[in-house]
N, C-alpha and C positions, 0 to 999 in steps of 0.2 A: 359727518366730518369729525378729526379730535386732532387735539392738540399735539399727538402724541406719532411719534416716529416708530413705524410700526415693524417688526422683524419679524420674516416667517422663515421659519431656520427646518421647519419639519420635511424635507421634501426637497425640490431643488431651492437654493433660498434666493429669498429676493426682501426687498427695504419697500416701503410705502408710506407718501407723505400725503393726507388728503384726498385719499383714492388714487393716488397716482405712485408709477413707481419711479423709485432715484437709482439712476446707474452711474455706477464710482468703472471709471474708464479701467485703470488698471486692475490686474489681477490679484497681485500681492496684498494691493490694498484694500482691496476687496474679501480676501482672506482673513486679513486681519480684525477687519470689522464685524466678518460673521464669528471670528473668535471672541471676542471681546465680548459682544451680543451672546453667544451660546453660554459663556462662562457666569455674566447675569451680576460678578462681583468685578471688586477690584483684586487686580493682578499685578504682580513682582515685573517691576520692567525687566529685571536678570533671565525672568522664566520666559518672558515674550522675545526677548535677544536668542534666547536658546534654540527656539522652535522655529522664532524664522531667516533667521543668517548663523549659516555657519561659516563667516570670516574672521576676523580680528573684531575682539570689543569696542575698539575704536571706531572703525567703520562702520560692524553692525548698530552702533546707537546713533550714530550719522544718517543709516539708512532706514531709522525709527523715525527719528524725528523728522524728517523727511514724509515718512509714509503718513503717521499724524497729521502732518502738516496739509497733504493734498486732502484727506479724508475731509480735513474741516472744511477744507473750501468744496466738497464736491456733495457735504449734506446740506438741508436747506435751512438743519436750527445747529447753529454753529457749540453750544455747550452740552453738546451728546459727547462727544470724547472730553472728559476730565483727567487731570492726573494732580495729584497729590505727593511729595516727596519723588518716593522710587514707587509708587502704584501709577497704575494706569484701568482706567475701566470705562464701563456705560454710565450714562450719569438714569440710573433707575428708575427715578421721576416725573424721565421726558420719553420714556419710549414704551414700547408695548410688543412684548418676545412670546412667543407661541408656545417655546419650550417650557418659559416659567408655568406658562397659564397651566400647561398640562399637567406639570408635577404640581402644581396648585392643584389642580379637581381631584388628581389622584390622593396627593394627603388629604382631603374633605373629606372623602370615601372613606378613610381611616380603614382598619383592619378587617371589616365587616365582608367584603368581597373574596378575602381569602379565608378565611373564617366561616362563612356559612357551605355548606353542603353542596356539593356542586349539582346533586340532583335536587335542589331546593333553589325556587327562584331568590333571586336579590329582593332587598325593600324597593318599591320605587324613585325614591330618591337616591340612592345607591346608583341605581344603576342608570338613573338620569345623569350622574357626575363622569362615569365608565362611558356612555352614549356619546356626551359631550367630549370628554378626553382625546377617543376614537376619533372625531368626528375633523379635530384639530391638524389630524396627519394628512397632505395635499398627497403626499405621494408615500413609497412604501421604506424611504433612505433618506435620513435627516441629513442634513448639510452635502446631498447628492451635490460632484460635480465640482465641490469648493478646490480650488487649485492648493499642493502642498509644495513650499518651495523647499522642506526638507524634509528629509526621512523622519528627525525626530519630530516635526508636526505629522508627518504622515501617521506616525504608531500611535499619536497622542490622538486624532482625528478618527482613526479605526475605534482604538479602546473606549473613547467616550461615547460615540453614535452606541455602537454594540450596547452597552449596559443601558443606553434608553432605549435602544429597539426590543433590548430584554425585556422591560418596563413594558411596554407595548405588546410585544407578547404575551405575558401576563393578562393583560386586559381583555386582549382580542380572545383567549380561551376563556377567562370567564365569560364574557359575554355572551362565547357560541355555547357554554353549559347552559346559560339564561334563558338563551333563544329556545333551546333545544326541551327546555324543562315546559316552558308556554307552546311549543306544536309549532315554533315560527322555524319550521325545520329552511326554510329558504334562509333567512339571514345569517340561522347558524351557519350554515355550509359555507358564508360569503366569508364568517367572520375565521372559518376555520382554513379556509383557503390562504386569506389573506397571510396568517399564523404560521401555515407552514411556509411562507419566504422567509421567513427570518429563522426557523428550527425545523428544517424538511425532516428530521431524525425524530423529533419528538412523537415516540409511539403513540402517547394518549391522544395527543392529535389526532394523528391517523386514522385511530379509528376514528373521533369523531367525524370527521371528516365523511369517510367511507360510510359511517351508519347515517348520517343526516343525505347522503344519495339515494340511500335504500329507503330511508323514509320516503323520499320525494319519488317514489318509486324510477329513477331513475338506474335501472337496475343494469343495464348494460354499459354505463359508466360505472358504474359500482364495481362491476368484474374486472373494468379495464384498468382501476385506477388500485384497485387491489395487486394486479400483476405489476404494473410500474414500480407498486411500491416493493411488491417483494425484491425484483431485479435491485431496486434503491438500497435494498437493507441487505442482502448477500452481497451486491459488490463492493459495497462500501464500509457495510460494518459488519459484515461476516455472520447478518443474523434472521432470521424467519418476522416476518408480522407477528403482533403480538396473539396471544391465544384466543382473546376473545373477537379479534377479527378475525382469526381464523376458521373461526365456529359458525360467524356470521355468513363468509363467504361459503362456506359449505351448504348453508339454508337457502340460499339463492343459489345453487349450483347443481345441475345432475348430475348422475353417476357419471353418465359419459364424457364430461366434462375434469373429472377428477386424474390430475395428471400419476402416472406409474412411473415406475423406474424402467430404464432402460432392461427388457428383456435378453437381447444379444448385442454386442456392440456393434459400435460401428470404428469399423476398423481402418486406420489411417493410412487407405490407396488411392490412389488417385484413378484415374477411368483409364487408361494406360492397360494398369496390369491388372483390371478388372473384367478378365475373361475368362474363359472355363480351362481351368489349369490344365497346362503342358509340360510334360517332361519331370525332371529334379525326382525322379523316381527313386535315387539313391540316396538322395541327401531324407526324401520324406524316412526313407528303414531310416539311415544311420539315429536320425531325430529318434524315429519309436524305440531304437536301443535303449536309448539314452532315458527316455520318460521310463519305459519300465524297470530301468534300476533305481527308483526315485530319488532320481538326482535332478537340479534344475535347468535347465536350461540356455544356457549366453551364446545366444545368434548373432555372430560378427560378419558384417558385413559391406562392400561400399555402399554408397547413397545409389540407388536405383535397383539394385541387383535384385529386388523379388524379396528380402528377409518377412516382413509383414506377411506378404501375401502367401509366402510358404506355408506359415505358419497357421495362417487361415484356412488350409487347404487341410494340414496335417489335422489341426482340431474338428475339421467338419467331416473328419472318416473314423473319429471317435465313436466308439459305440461299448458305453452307456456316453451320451454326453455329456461333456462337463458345464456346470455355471463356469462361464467366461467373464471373469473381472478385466475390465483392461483401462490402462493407468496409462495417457499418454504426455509424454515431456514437452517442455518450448523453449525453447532458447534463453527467450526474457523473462523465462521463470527460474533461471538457473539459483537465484539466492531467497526463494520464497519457499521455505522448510515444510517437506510433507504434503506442499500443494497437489500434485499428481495423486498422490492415495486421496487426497480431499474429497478431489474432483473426481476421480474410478467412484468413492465410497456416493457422494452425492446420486452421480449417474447410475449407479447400478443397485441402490442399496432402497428395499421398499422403508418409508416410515415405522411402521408397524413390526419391521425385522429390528431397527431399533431399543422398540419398548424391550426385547428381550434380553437384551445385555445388561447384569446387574449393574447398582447406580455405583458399587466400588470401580467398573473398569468405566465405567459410561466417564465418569466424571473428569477423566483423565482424554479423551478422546473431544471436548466440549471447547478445548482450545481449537482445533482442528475444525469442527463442525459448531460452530456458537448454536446450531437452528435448532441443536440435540437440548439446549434448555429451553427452549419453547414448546416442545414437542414433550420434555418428562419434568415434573415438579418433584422427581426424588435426587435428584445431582444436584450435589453438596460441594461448594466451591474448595479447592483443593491449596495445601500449606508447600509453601514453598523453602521452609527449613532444608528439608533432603537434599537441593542445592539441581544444580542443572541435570547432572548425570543421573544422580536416583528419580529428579521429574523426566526427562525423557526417555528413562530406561523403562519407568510406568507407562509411558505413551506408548512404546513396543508392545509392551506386553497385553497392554489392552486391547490393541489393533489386534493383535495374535489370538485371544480371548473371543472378540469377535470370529474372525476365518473362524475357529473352533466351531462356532454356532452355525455359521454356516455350512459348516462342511458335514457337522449331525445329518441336514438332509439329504445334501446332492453334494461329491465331491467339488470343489471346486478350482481352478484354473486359472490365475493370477500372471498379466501380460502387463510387463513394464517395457512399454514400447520408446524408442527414441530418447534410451539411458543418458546418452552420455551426456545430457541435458538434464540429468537429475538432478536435485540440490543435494549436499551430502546427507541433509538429515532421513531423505527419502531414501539413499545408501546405506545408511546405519540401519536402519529398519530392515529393509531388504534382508541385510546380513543376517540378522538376529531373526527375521521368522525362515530363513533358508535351514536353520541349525535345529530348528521343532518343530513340534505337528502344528497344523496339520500337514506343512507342507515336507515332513520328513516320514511319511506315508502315503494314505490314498491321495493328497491333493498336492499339485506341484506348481509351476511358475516358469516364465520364460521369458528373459530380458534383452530386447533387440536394442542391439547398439550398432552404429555407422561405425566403420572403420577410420574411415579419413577424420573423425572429429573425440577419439577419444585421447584423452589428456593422459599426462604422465600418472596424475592419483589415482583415477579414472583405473588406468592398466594396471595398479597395483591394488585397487576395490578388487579387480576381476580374478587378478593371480590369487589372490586371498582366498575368494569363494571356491578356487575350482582346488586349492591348497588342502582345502579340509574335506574334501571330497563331498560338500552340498552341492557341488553344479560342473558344469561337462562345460568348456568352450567349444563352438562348433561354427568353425569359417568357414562363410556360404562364395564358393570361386566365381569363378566367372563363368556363365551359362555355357553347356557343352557344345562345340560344333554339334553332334545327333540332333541335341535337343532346341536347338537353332535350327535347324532343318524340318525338324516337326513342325514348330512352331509357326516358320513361315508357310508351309503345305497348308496349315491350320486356317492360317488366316487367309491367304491368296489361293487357294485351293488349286493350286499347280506346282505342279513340283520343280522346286526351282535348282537351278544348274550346281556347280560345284565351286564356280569362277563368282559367284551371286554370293554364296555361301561365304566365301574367304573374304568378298568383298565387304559383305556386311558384318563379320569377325573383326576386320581389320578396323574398319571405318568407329564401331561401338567398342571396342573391349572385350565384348562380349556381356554388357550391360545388359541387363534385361529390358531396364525403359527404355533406352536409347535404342534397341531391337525393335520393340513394339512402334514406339513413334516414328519411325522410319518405313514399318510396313502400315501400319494402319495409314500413312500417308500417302502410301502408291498403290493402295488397295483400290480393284475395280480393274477390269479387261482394259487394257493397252497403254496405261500407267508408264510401264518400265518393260523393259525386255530383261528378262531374266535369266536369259542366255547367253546375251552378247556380253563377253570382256569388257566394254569400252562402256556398260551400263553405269551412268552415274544417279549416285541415290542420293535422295532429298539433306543428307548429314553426311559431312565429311570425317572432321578431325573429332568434332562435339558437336554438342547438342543447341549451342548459341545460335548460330543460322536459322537451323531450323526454328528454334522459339521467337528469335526479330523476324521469322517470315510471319510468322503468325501475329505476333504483335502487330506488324505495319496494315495487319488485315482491317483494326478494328476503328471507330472514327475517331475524332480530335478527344471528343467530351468522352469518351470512353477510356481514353487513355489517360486522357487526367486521371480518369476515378482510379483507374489501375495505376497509375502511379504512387498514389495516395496511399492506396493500401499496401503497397506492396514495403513504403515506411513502415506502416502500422504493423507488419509481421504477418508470418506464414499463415496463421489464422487469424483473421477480424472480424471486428463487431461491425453490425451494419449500423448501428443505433453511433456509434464511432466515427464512422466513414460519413453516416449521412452529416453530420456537423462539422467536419475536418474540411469536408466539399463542400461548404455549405448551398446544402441540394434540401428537398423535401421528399421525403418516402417516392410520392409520385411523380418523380423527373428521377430520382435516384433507378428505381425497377426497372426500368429499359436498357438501360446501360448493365445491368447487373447480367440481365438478360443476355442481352448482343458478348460481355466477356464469357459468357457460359457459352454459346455458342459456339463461340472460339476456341472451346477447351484453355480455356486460361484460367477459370476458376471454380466452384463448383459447393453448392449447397454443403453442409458441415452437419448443423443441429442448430434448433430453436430452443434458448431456454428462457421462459418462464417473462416475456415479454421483447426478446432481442433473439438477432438471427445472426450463425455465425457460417462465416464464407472459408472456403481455404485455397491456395492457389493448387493445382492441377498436381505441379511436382514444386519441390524446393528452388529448381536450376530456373526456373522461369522469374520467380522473384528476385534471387540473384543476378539474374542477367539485366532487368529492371532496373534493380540500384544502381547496376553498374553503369546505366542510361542516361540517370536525372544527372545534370548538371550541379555543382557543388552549392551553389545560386541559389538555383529551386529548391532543392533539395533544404535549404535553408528554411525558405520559405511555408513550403509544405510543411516540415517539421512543426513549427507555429501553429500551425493552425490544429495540428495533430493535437499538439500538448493546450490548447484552449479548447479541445476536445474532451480529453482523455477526463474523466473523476477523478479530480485532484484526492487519493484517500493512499492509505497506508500500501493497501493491497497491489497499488498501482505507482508506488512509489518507485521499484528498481525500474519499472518502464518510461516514467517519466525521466528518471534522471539519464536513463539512456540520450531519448530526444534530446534533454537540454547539453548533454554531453557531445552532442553533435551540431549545434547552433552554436555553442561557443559560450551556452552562460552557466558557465560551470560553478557559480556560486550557487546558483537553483540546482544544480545537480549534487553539488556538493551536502546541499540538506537532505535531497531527495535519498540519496545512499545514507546517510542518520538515519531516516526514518526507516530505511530498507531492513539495517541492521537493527533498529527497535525493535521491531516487528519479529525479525529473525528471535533476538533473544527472548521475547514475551511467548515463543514456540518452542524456545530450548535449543534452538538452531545454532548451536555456537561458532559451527566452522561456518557457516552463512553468514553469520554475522561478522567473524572476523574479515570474509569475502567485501563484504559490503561495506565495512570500517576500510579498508584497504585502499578500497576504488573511491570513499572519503578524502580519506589524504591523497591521493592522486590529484583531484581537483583543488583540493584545499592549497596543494603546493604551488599553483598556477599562480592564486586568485588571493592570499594571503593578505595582500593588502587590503583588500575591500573586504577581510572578515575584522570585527571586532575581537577584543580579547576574550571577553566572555564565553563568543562561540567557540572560538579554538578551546579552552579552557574547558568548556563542560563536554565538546568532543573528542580528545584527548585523556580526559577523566574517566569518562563510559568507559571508552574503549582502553584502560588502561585495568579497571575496573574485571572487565570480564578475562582481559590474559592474564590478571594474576590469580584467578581460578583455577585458570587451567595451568599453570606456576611455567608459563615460559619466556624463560630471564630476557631472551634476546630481544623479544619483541619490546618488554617492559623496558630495556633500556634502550633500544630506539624511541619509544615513546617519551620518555624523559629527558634525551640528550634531541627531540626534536624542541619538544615546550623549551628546553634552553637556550635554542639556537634563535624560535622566536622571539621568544620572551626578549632574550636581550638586545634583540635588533632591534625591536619596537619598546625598548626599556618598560619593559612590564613585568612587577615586584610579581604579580600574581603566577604568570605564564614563569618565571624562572622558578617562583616557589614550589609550586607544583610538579617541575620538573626533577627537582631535586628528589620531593618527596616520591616520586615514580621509581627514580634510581634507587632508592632506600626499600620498595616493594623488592624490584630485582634483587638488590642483595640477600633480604629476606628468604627470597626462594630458594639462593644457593647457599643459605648459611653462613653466609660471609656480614656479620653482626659488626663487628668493630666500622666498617667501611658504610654500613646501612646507617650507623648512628651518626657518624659523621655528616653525611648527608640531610639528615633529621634537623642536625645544628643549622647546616646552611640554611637552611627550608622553613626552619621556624622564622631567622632573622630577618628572611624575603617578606616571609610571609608578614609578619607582622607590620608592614608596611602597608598592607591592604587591607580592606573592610572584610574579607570572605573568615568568616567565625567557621565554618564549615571546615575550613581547608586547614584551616589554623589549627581545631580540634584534633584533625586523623593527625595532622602530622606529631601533635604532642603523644596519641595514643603508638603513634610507629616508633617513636623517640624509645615512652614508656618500656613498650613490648622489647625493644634491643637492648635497655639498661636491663631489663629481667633477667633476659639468655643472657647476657654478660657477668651475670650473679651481682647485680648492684639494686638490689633489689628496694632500699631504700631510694635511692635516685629515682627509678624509677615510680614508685610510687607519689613522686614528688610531680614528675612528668605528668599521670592520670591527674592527681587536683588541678592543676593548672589546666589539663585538655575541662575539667568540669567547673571550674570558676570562669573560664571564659564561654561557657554555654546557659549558664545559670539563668539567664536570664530570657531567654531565644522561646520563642514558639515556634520555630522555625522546621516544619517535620523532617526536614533532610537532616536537620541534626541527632535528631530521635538516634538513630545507629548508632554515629558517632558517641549520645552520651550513654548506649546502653553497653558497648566495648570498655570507655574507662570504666561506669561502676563494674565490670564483670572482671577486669584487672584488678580494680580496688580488692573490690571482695576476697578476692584470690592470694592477694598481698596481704591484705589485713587475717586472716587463716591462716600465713605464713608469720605473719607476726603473733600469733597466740590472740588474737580481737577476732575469735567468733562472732560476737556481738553485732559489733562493726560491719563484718564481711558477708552477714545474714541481709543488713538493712540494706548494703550495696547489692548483694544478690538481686534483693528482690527489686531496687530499682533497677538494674540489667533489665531483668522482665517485663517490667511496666513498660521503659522505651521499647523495648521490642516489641509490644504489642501496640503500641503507638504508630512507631516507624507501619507495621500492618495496614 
């Protein structure tokens, strides 16, 4: 028994009086109490009004006193809430918080646990304080469950758990180095499981993790848990396990075990036009003209027409044959830069072809491939001075560097299949290795693009290439009556009428898929008579009929699952689907089975712990969507996106989903992070893509964004277009911050916009009108706390009194952008004060103070290396 009012906050929490526990009926005030409790001190009644009512002051301290009020009658020792003036808190004395106790053991331990060796045990009483600490956590989430009646308690709730479940972190990995140094390789492995909930990322985990299985010779979870992670660390954070797990898994692994690069691709047909090719006998010459003037290749064609499989047919009568690179596009990858070479280079490229590319071009190619620094300890992180275009002019060239290496042995063959889904930065590339070797000799290239989906850029990428005479266009028609006539003698092995012939013309296009699915469906003796006029075949106008007859083939649960994926895109993860459906591998494989049967979808590739599916053709998933209800379709959606890894990689696909449920403030972040990610690649027109389809959402939903966000999204993006110095966008960007701003009287959002218009003028040289704007922009600005914004705008000020030859004013402009930073450790300022001294210096030179303008040089350099 004690005296004492006991809080266990570690876990889901709960209150205990005497072994018993006290339940406080409401929620709120329930909340409040484990606040109070977590915090351990006295608290500002201003900051507890903040966090849990957002009405009027009036009210919210009505609806304080109020919650006080029930709390005392609902505990059993009524002087556990005190307050003092404007404090309010626990009264320390009478109660017993779990949380305290534990940062209690942890200070005891004092420094000694991160200080000694990790391959060196703790003292024992050391790590009897670590044992106990541990021991404290009921569950793996401190204040799991507490109800947030506002957003700002909710952010206040997230941030505090976190930096103690850091704390606990901490612990849990020493501990499992402790375990692990004494042979207690069981405990380790419990402590190091437990570690990664809270840091699944944290590599030195991982391995521990991974080598305390291999201790416990449990060696087939060792492999399995090796491959999860790898999938873990490519899709999420673009990166290989670390080296020395890598080594390890190699020690427990056979040769035969050891996975290769894709030898020949596998190329994206569907079983349709996966038969022993017919006919296009003329289109195969025209193609061989075309490759033996080493020019490249652009296959234009509609969706179904055979362009793929031509192509497959023409490279497989190649003799000597060539290495086949092939690079296929997705739809939902359209603003993910250089994704499709990523992924060709992933798929087809062995490790070891790697080591040979020096570490000058490697280094530059490591944003694309992060596994390339796991794999070399000579690539040297790369300066980003040269600015966007000389860093992804270097990304070209290196890609190009590469092919070179490879092409030394066996020419090789480079297939950008389903272009017009490229992102541009995978376009600029293209361009640029079309114009050199190797593919402007032995080794060439062949870009299949849909006709129906190429965009106006798109057609003007393509007029470009064939402009300069790197590449031939080459529109694939519609299959010949002849070779329609073969084709179905091929399949149906009778020779069918004339009146069959025109009908099946008539009915397809003359589609190639829609030919095939039409015969393979009346294949076999007494089908169809293929003589009679009056013969009617399985597709009329299109191909919809015929794919709901097949759909309506398969059962209820099988069509959920196909409906599901058919959300999730042309090709999906099963490791996706199985959680979207929430199914288990082992209900999930029948149904996978029974759509394959179907020809509705059809095995892809396995990588690396996850299996990927694709549907049959395009027109079937299409026809799908067009199916689901606007409802479901909702629904489904959800569950997709509490599916998907929330990560950077998966960012444009996510904000698709929530673009389509209607919560376009989730989308609206998701396209920021689409276009971070773009410019962190060089990806600028992707990113301005992805910025674009921001403000599209942002314009909905405006209301429910704070100013800050609009503020730093507007800023980025305002940021990168005046790199690329185009006025119009920067003064849409500037006349939007004013439109909000002043709707929502916000000194920040107008100041800022000002100062955007004043970049515009910059670009055109219209100086008198940019300074103008500078005045307004200071005046806003100086209304707000942002020193940041306040700084560029005195240095935009500065830079227009210069070009206006007021060169004293000016320099009056730079002091004042650096007396109001003077003080700031703030590293976004770094830039900022490395621009004024680099003016100052510049001015003071022009004033005859070399002296002067040395000491500002050199502090220009300092923040610059700062800002780094």
């Amino acid at each position: 028994m004690t005296d004492k009012l006991e809080f266990f906050l570690l876990g889901s929490p709960s209150v205990r009086w005497n072994g018993s526990s006290v339940h406080v009926q409401r929620r709120l005030a329930r909340s409040l109490l484990f606040y109070l409790a977590w915090q351990g001190a006295m608290v500002q009644r201003d900051t507890v009004l903040d966090l849990f009512w957002e009405n009027g002051i009036r009210a919210a301290r009505k609806r304080l006193t109020e919650t006080l009020s029930r709390l005392r009658a609902a505990l059993p020792v009524k002087d556990i809430i005190i307050r003092h003036e404007n404090l309010i808190g626990i009264n320390r004395e009478r109660v017993y918080i779990d949380r305290l106790h534990f940062e209690s053991l942890i200070n005891q331990a004092g420094p000694i646990p991160w200080t000694t060796p990790e391959d060196k045990p703790l003292p024992p009483e050391v790590h009897h304080l670590l044992l106990q600490a541990n021991a404290l956590w009921q569950d793996d989430f401190a204040l799991q469950g507490v109800f947030s009646p506002t957003p700002t308690f909710d952010h206040y709730l997230q941030k505090s758990t976190q930096q103690l479940h850091g704390v606990r972190f901490n612990v849990l990995t020493r501990l499992c180095h402790h375990a692990s140094v004494m042979a207690d390789f069981q405990a380790a492995l419990q402590f190091a499981q437990t570690a990664s909930i809270y840091e699944p990322y944290n590599l030195k985990n991982q391995f521990m993790l991974f080598w305390n299985l291999v201790k416990l010779g449990r060696i087939a979870d060792a492999k399995q848990y090796f491959a999860e992670t790898q999938v873990l660390l490519r899709d999420d954070l673009g990166i290989s396990p670390p080296p020395q797990m890598v080594k390890l898994y190699r020690e427990i692994q056979t040769l035969d075990d050891a996975p290769f690069p894709e030898a020949q691709p596998e190329w994206n047909i569907h079983p349709s036009m996966n038969i022993p090719f017919v006919g296009r006998e003329s289109d195969l010459r025209e193609i061989g003209q075309i490759m033996r003037s080493n020019q490249a290749l652009i296959l234009v064609g509609e969706s179904g027409q055979g362009k793929t499989r031509l192509l497959q047919e023409f490279l497989a009568r190649l003799t000597p044959q060539p290495r086949v690179l092939l690079a296929i596009c997705h739809p939902l990858e359209s603003t993910l830069p250089f994704h499709p070479l990523a992924e060709m280079l992933r798929r087809h490229v062995a490790p070891l072809e790697w080591l040979s590319l020096p570490p000058v071009w490697a280094r530059h190619i490591v944003g694309l491939l992060p596994e390339l620094a796991q794999m070399r300890d000579d690539i040297q992180p790369i300066s980003l001075f040269d600015g966007i275009e000389q860093a992804q002019a270097m990304i070209f060239e290196s890609i190009r560097q590469f092919f070179l290496l490879l092409a030394e042995q066996h020419p090789i063959f480079v297939v950008i299949d389903d272009a017009q889904w490229a992102d541009q930065a995978t376009l600029d590339a293209v361009g640029y290795l079309l114009a050199r070797e190797p593919f402007s000799k032995a080794s060439t290239m062949a870009i299949i693009v849909r006709q129906e989906d190429i965009s106006d850029a798109l057609q003007k990428r393509l007029n470009s290439f064939q402009e300069t005479k790197h590449a031939v266009v080459y529109h694939l028609d519609s299959l010949p009556r002849n070779d329609i006539r073969t084709l179905a003698y091929h399949l149906l092995q009778e020779k069918p009428s004339d009146a069959f012939i025109n009908r099946l013309l008539t009915d397809t296009g003359g589609n190639t898929f829609f030919i095939l699915e039409i015969l393979q469906a009346i294949m076999g003796p007494g089908k169809v008579d293929m003589h009679s006029p009056e013969t009617s075949l399985p597709l009329t106008k299109n191909s919809e009929n015929l794919i709901l007859t097949r759909i309506q083939k398969v059962s209820r649960e099988a069509r959920a699952v196909l409906d599901m994926a058919a959300l999730l895109g042309f090709e999906f993860s099963i490791l996706v689907l199985t959680k979207a459906c929430n199914k288990t591998p082992e209900t999930l494989s029948p149904l996978l089975s029974e759509l394959e049967n179907n020809l509705l979808i059809r095995f892809h590739e396995q990588q690396q712990g996850d299996v990927f599916y694709r549907f049959i053709h395009g027109k079937i998933r299409e026809t799908l969507v067009h199916q689901i209800s606007a409802q479901r379709a909702h629904i489904l959606r959800k569950s997709i996106i509490q599916a998907i890894d929330h990560n950077a990689q998966n960012a444009a696909l996510l904000a698709h989903h929530y673009s389509e449920i209607g919560d376009l403030v989730a989308a609206f972040r998701c396209w920021i992070k689409t276009a971070e990610r773009a410019r962190s690649l060089y990806g600028r027109e992707d990113a301005h893509q992805a910025y674009t389809m921001a403000e599209n959402a942002l314009k909905q939903v405006v209301a429910k964004l704070g100013d800050d966000e609009i503020y730093h999204f507007y800023t980025e993006w305002s940021d990168l277009t005046y790199e690329t110095g185009n006025t119009s966008l920067l003064q849409h960007i500037g006349h939007m911050l004013i439109q909000i701003g002043e709707a929502r009287n916000s000194a920040l959002l107008v100041g800022s916009g000002l100062d955007t218009l004043s970049d515009a003028c910059m670009t055109k040289d219209d100086f008198e009108t940019g300074l103008e704007y500078t005045n307004q922009a200071i005046a806003r600005l100086e209304e707000t706390g942002n020193c940041f914004e306040l700084v560029e705008t005195y240095n935009h000020q500065g830079t227009f009194l210069y070009m206006l030859n007021r060169p004293k004013a000016a320099l009056r402009s730079f002091q004042d952008a650096l007396a109001l930073s003077i003080d700031t450790s703030d590293a976004k300022i770094y830039k900022a004060r490395s621009n004024a001294h680099y003016h100052t210096a510049l001015l003071q030179v022009l004033f005859a103070k070399p002296t002067i303008g040395y000491e500002h040089g050199q502090k220009a350099l300092e923040f610059a290396e700062l800002e780094q």
